[in-house]
PyMOL Python script that loads the backbone (N, CA, C, O; Angstrom):
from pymol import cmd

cmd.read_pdbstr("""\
ATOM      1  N   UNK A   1      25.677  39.237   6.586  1.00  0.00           N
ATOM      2  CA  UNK A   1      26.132  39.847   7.808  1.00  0.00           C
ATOM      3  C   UNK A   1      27.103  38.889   8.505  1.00  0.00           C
ATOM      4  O   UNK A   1      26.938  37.688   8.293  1.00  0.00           O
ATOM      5  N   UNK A   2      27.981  39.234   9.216  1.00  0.00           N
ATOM      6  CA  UNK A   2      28.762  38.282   9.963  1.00  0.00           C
ATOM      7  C   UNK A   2      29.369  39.230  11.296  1.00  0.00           C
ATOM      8  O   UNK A   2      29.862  40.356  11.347  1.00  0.00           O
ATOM      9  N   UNK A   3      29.103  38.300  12.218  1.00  0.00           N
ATOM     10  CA  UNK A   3      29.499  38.663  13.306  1.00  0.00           C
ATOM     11  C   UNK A   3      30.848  38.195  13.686  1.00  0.00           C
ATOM     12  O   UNK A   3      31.462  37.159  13.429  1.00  0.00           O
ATOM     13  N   UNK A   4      31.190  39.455  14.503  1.00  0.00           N
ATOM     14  CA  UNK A   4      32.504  40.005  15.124  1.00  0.00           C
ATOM     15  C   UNK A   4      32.964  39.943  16.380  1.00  0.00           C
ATOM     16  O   UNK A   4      32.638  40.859  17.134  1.00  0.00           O
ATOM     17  N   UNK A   5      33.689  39.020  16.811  1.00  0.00           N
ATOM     18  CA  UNK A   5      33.665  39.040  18.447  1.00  0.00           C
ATOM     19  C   UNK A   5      35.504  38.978  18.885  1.00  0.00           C
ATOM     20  O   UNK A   5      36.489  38.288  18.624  1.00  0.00           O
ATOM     21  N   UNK A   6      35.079  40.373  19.825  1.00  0.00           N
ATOM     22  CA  UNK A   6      36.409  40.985  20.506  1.00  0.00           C
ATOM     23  C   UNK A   6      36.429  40.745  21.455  1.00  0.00           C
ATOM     24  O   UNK A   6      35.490  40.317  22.126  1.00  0.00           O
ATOM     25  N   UNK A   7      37.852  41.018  21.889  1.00  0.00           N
ATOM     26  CA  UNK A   7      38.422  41.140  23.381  1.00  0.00           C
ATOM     27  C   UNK A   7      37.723  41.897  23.964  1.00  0.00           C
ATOM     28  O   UNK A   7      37.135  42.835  23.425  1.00  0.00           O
ATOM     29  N   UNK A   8      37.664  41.543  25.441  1.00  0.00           N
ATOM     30  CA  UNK A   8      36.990  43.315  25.860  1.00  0.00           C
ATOM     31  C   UNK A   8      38.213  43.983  26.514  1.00  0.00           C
ATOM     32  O   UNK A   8      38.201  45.196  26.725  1.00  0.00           O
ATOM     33  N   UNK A   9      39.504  43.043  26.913  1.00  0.00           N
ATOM     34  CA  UNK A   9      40.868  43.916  27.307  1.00  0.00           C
ATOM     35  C   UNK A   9      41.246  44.718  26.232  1.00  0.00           C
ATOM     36  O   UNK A   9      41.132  45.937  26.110  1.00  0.00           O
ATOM     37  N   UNK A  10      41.794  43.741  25.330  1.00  0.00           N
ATOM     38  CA  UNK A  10      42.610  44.366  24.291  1.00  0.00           C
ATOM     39  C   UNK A  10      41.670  44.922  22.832  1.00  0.00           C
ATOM     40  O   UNK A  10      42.207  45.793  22.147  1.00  0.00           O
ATOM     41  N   UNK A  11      40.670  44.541  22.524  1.00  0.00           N
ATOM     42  CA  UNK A  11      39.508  44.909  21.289  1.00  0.00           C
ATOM     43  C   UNK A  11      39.931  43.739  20.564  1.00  0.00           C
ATOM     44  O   UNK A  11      39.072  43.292  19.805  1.00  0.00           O
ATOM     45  N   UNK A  12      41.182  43.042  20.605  1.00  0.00           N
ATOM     46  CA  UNK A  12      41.269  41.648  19.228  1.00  0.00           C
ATOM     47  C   UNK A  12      40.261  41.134  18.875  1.00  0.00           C
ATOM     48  O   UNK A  12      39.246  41.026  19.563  1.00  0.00           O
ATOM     49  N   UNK A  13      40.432  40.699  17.608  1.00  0.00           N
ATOM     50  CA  UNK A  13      39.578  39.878  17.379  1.00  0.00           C
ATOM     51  C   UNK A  13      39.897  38.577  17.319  1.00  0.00           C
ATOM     52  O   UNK A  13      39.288  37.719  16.680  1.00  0.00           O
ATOM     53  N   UNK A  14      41.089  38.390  18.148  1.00  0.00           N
ATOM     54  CA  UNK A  14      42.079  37.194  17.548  1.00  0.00           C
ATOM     55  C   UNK A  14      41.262  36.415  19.021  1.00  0.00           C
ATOM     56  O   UNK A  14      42.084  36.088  19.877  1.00  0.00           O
ATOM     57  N   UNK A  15      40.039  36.156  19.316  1.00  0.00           N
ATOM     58  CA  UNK A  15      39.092  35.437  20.352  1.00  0.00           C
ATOM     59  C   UNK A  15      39.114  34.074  19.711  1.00  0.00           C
ATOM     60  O   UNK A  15      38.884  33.859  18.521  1.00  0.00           O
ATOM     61  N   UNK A  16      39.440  33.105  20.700  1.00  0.00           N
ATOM     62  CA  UNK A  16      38.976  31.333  20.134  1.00  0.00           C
ATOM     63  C   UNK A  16      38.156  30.810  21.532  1.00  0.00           C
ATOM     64  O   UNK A  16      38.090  31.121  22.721  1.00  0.00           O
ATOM     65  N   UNK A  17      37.473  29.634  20.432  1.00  0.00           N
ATOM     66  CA  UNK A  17      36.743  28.997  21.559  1.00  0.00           C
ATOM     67  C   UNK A  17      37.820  28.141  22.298  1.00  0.00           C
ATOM     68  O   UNK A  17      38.697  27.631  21.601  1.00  0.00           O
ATOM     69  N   UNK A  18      37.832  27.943  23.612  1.00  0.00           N
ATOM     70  CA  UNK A  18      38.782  27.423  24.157  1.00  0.00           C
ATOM     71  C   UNK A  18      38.238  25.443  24.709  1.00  0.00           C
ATOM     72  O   UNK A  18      38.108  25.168  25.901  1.00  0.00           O
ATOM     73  N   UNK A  19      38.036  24.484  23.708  1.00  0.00           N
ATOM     74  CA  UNK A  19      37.730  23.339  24.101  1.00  0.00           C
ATOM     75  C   UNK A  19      38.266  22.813  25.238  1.00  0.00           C
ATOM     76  O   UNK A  19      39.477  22.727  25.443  1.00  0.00           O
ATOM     77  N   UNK A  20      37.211  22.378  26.155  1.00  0.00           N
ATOM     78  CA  UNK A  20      37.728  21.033  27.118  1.00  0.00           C
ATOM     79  C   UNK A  20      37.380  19.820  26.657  1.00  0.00           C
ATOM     80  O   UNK A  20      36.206  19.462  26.565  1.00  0.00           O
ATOM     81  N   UNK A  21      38.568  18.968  26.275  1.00  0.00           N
ATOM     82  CA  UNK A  21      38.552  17.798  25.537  1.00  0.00           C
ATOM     83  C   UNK A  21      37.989  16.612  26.872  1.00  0.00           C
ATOM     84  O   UNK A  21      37.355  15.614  26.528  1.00  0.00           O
ATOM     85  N   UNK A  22      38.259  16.829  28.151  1.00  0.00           N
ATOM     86  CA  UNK A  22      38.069  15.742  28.718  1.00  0.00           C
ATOM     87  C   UNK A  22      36.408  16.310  29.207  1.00  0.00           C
ATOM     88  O   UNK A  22      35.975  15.520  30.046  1.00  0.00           O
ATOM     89  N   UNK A  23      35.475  17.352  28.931  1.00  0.00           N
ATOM     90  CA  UNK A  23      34.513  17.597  29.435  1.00  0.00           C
ATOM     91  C   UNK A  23      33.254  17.708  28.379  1.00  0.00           C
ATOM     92  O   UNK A  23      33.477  17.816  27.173  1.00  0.00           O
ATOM     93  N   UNK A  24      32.167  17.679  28.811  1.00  0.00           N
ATOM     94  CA  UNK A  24      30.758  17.648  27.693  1.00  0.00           C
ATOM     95  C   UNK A  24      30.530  19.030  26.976  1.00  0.00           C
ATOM     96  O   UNK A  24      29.870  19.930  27.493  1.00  0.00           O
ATOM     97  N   UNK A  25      31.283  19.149  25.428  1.00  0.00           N
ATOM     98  CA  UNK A  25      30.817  20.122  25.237  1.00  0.00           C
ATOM     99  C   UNK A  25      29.349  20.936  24.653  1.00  0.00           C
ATOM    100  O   UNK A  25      28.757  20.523  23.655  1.00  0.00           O
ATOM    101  N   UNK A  26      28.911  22.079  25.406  1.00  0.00           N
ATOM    102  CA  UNK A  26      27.649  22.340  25.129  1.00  0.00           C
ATOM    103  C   UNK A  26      27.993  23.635  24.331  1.00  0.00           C
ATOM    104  O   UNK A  26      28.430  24.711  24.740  1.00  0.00           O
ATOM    105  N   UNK A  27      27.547  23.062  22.589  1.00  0.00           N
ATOM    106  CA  UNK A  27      27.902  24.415  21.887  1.00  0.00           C
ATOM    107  C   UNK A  27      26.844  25.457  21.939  1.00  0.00           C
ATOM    108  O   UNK A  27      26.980  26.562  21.413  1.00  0.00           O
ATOM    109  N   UNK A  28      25.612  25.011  22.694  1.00  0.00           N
ATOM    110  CA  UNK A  28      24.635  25.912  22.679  1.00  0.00           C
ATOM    111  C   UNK A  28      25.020  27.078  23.817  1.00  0.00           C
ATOM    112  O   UNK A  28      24.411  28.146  23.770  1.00  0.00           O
ATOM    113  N   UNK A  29      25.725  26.925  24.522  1.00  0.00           N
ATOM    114  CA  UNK A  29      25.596  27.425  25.860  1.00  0.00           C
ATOM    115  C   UNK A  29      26.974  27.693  26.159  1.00  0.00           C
ATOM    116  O   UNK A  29      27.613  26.815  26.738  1.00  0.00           O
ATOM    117  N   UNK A  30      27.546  28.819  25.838  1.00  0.00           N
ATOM    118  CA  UNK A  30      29.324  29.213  26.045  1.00  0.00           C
ATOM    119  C   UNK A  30      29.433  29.569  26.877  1.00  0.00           C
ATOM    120  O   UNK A  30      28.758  30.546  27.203  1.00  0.00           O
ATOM    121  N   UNK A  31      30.413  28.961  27.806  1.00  0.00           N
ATOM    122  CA  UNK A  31      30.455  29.061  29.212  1.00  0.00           C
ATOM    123  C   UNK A  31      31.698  30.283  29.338  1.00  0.00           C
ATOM    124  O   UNK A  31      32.782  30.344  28.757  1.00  0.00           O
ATOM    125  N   UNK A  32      31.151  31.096  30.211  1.00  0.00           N
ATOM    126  CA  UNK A  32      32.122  32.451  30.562  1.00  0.00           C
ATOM    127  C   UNK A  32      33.654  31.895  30.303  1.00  0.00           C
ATOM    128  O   UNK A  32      34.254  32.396  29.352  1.00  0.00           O
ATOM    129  N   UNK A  33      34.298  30.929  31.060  1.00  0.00           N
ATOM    130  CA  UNK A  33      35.592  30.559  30.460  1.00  0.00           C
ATOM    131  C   UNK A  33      35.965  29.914  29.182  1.00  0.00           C
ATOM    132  O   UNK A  33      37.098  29.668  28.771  1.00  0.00           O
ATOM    133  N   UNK A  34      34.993  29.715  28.708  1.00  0.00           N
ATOM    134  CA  UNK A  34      35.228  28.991  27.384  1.00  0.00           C
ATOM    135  C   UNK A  34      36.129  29.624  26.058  1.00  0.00           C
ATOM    136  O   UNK A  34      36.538  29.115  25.015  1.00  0.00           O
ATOM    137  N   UNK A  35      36.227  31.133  26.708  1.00  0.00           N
ATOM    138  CA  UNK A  35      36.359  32.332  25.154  1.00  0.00           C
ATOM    139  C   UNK A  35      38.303  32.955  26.013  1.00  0.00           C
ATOM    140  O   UNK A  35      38.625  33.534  27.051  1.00  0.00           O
ATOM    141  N   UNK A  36      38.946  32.470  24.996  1.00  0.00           N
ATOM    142  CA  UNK A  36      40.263  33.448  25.190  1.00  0.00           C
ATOM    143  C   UNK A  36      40.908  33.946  23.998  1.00  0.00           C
ATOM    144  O   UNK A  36      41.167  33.317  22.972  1.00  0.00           O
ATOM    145  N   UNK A  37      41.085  34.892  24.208  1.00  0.00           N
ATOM    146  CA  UNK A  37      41.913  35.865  23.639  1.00  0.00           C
ATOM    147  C   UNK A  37      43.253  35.660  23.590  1.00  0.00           C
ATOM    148  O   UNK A  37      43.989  35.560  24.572  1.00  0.00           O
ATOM    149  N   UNK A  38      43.749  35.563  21.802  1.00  0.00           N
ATOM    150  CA  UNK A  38      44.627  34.820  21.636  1.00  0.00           C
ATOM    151  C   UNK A  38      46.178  35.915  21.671  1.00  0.00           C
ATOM    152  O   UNK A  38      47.357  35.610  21.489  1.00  0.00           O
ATOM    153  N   UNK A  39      45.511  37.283  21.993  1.00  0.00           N
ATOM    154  CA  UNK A  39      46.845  38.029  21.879  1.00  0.00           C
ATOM    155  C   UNK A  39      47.246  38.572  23.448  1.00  0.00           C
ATOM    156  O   UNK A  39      48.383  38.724  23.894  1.00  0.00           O
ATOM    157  N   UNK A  40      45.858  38.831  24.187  1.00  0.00           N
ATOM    158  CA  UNK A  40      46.608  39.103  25.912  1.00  0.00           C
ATOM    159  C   UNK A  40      46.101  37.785  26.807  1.00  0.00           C
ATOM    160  O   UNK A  40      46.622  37.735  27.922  1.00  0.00           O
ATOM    161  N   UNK A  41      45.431  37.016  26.579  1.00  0.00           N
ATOM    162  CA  UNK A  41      45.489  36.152  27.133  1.00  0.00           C
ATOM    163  C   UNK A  41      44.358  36.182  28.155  1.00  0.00           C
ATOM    164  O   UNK A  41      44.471  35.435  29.127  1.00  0.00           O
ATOM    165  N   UNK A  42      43.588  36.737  28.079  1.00  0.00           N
ATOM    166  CA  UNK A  42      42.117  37.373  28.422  1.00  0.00           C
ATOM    167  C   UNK A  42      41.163  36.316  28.362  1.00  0.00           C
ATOM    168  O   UNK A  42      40.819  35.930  27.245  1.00  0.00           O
ATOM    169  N   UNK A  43      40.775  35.891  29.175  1.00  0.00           N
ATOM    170  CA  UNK A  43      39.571  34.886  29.277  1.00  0.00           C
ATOM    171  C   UNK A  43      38.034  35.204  29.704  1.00  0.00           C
ATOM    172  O   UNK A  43      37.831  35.779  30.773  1.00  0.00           O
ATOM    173  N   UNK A  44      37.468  35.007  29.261  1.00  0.00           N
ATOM    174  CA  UNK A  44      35.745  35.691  29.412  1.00  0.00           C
ATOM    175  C   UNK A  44      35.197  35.832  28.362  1.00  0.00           C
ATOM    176  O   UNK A  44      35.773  35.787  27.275  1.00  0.00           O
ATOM    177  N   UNK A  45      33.607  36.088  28.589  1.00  0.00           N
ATOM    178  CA  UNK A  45      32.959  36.618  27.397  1.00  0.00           C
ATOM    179  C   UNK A  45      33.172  37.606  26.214  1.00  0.00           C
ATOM    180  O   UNK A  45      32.585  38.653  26.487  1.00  0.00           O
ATOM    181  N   UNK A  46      33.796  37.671  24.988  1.00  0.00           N
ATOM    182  CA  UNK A  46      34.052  38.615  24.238  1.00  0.00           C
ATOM    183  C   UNK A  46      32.796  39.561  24.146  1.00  0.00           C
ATOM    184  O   UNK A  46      31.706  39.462  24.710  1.00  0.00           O
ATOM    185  N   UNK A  47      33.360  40.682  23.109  1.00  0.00           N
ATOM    186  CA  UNK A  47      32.042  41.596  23.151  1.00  0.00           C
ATOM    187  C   UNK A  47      31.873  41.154  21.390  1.00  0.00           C
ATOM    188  O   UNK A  47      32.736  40.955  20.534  1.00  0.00           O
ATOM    189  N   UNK A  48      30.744  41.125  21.345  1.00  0.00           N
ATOM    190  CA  UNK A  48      29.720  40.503  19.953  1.00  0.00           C
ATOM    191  C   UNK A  48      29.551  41.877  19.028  1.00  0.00           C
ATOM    192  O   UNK A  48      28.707  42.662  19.459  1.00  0.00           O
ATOM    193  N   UNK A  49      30.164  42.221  17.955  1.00  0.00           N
ATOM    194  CA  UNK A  49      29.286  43.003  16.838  1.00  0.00           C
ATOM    195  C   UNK A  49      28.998  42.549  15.655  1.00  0.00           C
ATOM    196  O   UNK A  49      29.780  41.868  14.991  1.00  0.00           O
ATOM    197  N   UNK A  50      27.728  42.922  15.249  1.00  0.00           N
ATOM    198  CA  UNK A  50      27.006  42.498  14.320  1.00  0.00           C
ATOM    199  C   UNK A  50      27.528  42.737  12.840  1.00  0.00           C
ATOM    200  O   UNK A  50      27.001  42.182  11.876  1.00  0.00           O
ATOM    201  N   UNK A  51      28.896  43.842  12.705  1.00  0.00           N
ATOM    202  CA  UNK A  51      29.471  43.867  11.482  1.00  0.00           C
ATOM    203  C   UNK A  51      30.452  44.630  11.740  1.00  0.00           C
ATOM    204  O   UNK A  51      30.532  45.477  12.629  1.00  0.00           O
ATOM    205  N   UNK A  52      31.425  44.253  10.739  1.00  0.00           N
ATOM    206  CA  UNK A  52      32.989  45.020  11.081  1.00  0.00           C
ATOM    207  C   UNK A  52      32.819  46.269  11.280  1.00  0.00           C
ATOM    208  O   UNK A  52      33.605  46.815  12.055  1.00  0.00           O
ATOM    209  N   UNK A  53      31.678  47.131  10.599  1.00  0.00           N
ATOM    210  CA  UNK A  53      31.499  48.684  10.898  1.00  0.00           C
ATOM    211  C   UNK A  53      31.426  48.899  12.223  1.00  0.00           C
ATOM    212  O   UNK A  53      32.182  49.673  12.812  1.00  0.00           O
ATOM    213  N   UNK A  54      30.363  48.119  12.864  1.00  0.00           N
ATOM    214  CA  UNK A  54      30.300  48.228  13.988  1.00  0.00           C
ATOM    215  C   UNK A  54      31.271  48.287  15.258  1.00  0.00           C
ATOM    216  O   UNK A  54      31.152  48.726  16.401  1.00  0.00           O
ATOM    217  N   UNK A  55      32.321  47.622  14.515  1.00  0.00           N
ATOM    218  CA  UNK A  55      33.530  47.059  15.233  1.00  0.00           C
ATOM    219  C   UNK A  55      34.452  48.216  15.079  1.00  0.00           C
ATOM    220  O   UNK A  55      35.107  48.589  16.052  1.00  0.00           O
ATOM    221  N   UNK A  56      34.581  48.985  13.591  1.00  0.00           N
ATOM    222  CA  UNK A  56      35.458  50.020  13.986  1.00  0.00           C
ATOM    223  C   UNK A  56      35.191  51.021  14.443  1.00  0.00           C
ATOM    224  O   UNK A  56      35.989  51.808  14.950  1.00  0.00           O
ATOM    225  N   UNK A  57      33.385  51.226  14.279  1.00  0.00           N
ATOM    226  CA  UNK A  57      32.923  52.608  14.867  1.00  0.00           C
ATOM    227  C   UNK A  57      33.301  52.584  16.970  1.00  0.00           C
ATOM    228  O   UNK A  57      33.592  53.493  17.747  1.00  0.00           O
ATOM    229  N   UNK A  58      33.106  51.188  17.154  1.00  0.00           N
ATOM    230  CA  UNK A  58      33.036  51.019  18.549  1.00  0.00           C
ATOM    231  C   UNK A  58      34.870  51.502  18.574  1.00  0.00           C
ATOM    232  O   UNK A  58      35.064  52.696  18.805  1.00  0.00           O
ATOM    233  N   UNK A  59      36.061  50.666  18.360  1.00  0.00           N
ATOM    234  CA  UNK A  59      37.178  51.122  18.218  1.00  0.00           C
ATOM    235  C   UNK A  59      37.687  52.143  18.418  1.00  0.00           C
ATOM    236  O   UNK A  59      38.536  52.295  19.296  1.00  0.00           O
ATOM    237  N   UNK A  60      37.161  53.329  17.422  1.00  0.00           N
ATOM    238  CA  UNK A  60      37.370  54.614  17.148  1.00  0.00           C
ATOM    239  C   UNK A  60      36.612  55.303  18.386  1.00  0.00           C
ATOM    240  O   UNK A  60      37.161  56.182  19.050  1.00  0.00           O
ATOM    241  N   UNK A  61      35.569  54.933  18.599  1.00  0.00           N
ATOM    242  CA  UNK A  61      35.032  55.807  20.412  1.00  0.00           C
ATOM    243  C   UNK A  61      35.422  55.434  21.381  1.00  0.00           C
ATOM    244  O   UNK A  61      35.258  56.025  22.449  1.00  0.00           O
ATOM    245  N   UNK A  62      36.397  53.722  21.153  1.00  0.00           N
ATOM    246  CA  UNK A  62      37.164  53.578  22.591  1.00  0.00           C
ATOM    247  C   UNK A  62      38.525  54.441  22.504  1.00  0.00           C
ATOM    248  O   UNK A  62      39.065  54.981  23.468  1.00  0.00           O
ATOM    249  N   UNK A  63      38.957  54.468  21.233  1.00  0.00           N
ATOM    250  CA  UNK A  63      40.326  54.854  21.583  1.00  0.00           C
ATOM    251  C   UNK A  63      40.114  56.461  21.709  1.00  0.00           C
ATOM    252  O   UNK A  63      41.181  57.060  21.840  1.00  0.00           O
ATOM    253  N   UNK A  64      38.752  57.423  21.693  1.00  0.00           N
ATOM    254  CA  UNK A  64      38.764  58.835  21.822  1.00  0.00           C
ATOM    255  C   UNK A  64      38.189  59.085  22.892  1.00  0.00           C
ATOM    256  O   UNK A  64      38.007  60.215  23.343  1.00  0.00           O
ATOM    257  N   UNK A  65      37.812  57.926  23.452  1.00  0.00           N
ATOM    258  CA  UNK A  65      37.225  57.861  24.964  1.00  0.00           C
ATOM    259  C   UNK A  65      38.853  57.801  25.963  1.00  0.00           C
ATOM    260  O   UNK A  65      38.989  58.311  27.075  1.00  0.00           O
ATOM    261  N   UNK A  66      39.708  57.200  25.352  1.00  0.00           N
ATOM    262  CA  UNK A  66      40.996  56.493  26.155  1.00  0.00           C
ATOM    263  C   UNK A  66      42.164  57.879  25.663  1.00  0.00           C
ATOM    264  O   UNK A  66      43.337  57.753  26.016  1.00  0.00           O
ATOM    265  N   UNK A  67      41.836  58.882  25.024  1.00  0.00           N
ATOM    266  CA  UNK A  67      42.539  60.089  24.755  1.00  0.00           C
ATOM    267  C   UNK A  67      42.091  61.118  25.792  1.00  0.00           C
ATOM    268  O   UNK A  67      42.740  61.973  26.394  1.00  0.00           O
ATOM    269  N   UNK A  68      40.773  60.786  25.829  1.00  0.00           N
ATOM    270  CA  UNK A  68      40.398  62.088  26.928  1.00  0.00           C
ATOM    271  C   UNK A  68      40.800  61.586  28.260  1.00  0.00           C
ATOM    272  O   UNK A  68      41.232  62.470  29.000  1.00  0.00           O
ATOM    273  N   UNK A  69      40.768  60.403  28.747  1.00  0.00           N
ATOM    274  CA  UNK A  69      41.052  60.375  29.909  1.00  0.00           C
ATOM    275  C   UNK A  69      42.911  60.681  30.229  1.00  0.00           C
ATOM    276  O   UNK A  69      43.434  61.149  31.241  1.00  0.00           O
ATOM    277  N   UNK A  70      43.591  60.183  28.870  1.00  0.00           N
ATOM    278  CA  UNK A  70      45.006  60.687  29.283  1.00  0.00           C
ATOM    279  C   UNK A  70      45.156  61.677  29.377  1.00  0.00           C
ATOM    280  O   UNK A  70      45.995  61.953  30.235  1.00  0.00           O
ATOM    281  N   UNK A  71      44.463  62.993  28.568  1.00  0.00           N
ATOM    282  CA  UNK A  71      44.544  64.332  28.858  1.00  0.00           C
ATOM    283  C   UNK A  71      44.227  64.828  30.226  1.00  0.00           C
ATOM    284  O   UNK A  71      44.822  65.791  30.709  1.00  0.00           O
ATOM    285  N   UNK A  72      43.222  64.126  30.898  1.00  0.00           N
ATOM    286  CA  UNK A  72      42.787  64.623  32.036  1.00  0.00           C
ATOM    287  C   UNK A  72      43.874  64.433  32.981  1.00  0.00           C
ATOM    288  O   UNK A  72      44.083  65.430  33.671  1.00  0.00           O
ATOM    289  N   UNK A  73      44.489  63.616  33.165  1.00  0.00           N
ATOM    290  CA  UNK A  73      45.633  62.445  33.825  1.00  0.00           C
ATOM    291  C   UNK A  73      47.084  63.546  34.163  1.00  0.00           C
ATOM    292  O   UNK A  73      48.116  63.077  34.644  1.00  0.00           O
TER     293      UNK A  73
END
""", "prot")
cmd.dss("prot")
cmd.show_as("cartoon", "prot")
cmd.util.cbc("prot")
cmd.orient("prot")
């Protein structure tokens, strides 16, 4: 199994841990700013899935969730 962790702006998966070299890092404990997103520039907690399925099933209900609201619009 391998886990998957996205943007929650954009869905990337292009998320890195963001090191502070001059500060104590605690890899147990990821601090809300620690996580950015390497394509909008999004800083915060990514969202975690447990397998790429998971990742496109979630995908595919955001982007038919993000169709209905333009229709409504």
């Amino acid at each position: 199994m391998s886990i998957i962790k996205a943007c929650i702006r954009c869905l990337s998966k292009n998320v890195k841990r963001h090191l502070h070299h001059d500060k104590v890092e605690f890899n147990y404990f990821p601090l809300v700013m620690d996580w950015v997103c390497e394509d909008c520039g999004y800083r915060g907690i990514p969202i975690v899935f447990c397998s790429e399925e998971d990742y496109e099933r979630f995908i595919s209900i955001a982007e038919s969730h993000k169709s209905d609201r333009d229709r409504e619009e």
